[in-house]
Every structure is written in C-alpha cells, then in structure tokens.
N, C-alpha and C positions, 0 to 999 in steps of 0.2 A: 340290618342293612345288607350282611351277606345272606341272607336269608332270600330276600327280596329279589337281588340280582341272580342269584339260580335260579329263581321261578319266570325270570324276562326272556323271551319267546329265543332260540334259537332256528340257528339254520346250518347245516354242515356243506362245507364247501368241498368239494370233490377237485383232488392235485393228485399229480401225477403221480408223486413217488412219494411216502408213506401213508399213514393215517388222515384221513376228514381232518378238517380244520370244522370246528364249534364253534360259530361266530354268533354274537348276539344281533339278532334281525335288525332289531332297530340303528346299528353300528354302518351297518351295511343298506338298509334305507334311506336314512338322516340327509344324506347328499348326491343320493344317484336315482335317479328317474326311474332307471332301467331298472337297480333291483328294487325298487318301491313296486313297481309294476308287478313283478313277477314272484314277490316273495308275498305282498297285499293283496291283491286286486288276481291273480294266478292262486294264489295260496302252495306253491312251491316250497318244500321243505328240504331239498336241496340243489345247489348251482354245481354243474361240471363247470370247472376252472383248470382242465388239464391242457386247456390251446394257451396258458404260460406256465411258465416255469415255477416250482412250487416256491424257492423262493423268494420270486416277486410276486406271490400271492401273501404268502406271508408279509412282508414289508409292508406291502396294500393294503392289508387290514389293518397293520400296526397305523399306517398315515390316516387312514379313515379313522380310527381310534381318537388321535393325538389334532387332528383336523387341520394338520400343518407339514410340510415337506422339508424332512432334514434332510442332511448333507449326504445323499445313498453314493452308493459306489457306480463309475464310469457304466458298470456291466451290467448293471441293474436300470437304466434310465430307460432303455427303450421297452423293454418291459411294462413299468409304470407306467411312462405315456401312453402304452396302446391299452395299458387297463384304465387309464382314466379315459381314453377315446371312447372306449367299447359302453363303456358304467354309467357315461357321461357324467363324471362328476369333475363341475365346470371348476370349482377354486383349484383343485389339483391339476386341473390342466392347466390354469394360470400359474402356479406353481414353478411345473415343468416349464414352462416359458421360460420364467426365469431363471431356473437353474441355469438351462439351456444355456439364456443369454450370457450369464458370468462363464462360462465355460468358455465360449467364444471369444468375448473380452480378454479373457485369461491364457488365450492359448501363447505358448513362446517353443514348440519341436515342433517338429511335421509328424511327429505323432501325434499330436492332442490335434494340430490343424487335421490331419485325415477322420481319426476319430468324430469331430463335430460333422465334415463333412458326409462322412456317413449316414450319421444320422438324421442329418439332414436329409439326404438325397431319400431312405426311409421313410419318414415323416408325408415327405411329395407323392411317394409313389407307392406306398400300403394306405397310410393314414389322409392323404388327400389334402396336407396340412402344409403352405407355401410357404408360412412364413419364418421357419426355421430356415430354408434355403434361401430367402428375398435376405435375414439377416445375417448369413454368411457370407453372401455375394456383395451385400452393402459394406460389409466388413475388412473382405479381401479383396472386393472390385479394383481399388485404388492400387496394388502391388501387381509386380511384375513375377510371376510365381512358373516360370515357363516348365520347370520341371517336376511341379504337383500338377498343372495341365495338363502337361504331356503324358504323365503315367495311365490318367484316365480314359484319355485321346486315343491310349495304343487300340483297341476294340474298337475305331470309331465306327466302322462299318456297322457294327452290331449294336451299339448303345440305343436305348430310347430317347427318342426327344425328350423326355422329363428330366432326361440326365444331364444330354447333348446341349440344351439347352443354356440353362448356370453354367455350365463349361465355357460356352461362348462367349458368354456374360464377363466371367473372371479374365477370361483371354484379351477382351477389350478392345484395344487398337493396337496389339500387339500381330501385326500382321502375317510376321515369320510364320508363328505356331498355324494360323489357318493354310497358309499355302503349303506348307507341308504335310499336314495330314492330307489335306486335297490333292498333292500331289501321291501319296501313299494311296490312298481310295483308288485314284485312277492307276497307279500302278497294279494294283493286287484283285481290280476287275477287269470285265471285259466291257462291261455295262457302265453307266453313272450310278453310282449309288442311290438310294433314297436318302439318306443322310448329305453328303453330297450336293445332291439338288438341293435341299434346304438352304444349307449353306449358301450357296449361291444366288438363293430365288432372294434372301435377306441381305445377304451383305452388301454394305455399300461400298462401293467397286473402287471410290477414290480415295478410299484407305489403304489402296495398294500404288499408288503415286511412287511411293519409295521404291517400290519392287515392283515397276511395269513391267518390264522385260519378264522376271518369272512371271507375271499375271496372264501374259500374252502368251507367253508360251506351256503353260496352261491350259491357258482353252484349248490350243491348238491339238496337245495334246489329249482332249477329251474330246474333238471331232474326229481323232483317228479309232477309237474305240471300237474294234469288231460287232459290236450288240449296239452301240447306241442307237435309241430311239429317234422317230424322226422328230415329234416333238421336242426332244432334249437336242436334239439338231438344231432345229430351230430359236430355241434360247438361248443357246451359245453362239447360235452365229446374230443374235441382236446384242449379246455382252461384248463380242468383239468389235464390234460396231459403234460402239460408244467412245 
C-alpha cells in the first residue's frame, strides 16, 4: 500500500519561503478545474504558489487532503478564500461561506466587528464576491454604530464606491453621520466632490426633515464653492428647490 502511494503521480508546488511542497497530483485535481486543467490536459509538473503565503498553502493542501474546512485561524481565512477563488474549488468556497458566516453571527468587540468587516470589504473589491458584505450589512444594518461609521467615513473624499457604498447602507437613516461628512467634503474642497455628488444624486432628501435648517444650509454652502461646476450648479439649485 505504501508502496503504491510513492508511485501516484506527483506535483511540487512552488512557496515562497522554504522547500517545494510534494503534493500528490491527484490531491490537488480531485476538486479544482483549474489544476485538473493545468496539471492533465497542460501536463505541468509544477504550480508557483508564491502570490500566498506559504502557510496557507500548506493548510490548502491539508483541506484539499481532509476535503473539509476546520476551524483555521482569523489570519489565515483571507488567504484560503482567495486560494479557493483562484483553484475554483466550489465545496471550499462554500465552506468559507460559512465559516465567514458564524464569525459574523459571533462577533461581540469592535475588533472581531472590524475584522469581518474587512474582510468583507476584500472579498467585494479583490474577489468580486458581494455577498460577505450584503451579510454584514443585513447583520449590522439594524444598529446604530455611528462611531465604526464614522472611523471609515474619515477618508470619505478618497474611498471607492464599493466601500462608500455598505457605508451608506450601515448609516441608514441616521442622518447626522451624512451631513456631516458632507459638510467635511465641502469644507476641505473647493469643488463638490465625486463622492459628494453621489451622495446627493441618491439620498432621499426627506430623511433630513429633522435637520432642514443644516440641509439648507448645506446646499447653500456648496453653491458658494470657488470651483463649482455649473452643472453641479444646477443640481443644487433643483435640491433647494424642493
């Protein structure tokens, strides 16, 4: 039997920092498209795996081994997921799912809450994958979290929509938090932001009933704007208008 098993085809996987890893081909076929592809049908006898960390390459091979996802460490999960993204091997992504999900479920600091968040926002904008961030946002949508908002908010100028975005989402009808980064925006340009306008082109404007007078005086302050455009002119003076 051990006889057998050193004669079954290998492949050395090429990491960063020591020695190949010797993995049996078939180990690493059995549930990924992509190395069935490139190790059969390529005939490749070895994969660079130096764009992760060696060891969640290691651990990678142990769960493709074991064909089940145990309880790996906080530090290691973004690793696995982007090696089961890249591998495609689908059960392990389902997996990670759920890891994921009991991690969320499970959160009780604003560390483990930032940590998911994280990873999430990753997932969206490496991995292309919404729905770690759609089950954060269903998660924490319902709380009033103005000062994990706010920390992410500070850049708002600079953030991407994919961020800016969930942000908004979590913020909710808490109207405070948006008029004040919109107030901050217009303070620290000369121009409206691109972020800014977004804000603005979406929100619905009678979610600030509570706080007309700062709303009104708002715009006002973005019509005096050195740079503004005349179309951004133009949208603010129909938002005051309303």
């Amino acid at each position: 039997m051990a006889q057998a098993r050193l004669q079954e085809p290998t492949t050395m996987l090429i990491i960063r920092d020591g020695d190949p890893l010797c993995v049996e081909t078939s180990t690493l076929t059995a549930d990924s498209s992509v190395f069935k592809y490139m190790l059969e049908e390529c005939r490749f006898e070895e994969e660079d795996m130096k764009d992760f960390s060696s060891e969640a390459v290691e651990v990678f091979v142990t769960l493709l081994r074991d064909k089940k996802m145990a309880d790996i460490e906080d530090g290691l999960f973004r690793e696995i997921n982007k090696l089961a993204v890249a591998f495609k091997v689908v059960w392990l992504q389902c997996d990670c799912r759920r890891w994921f999900e009991r991690k969320i479920l499970a959160v009780s600091s604003e560390e483990e809450k930032t940590f998911v968040f994280d990873e999430s926002y990753y997932a969206l904008k490496r991995l292309g994958n919404e729905e770690y961030m759609d089950m954060f946002v269903h998660e924490f949508g319902r709380s009033d979290d103005t000062k994990f908002i706010s920390r992410y908010l500070n850049d708002f100028d600079n953030l991407e929509i994919n961020m800016l975005c969930p942000l908004l989402q979590l913020a909710g009808s808490n109207n405070e938090i948006i008029l004040d980064i919109l107030n901050k925006s217009v303070a620290n340009n000369s121009g409206l932001s691109k972020n800014a306008m977004l804000i603005l082109q979406n929100i619905n404007i009678w979610c600030f009933q509570a706080n007309w007078e700062r709303w009104s005086s708002l715009l006002e302050k973005i019509t005096e704007l050195p740079e503004i455009t005349v179309s951004d002119l133009r949208f603010i003076s129909k938002l005051q208008s309303k």
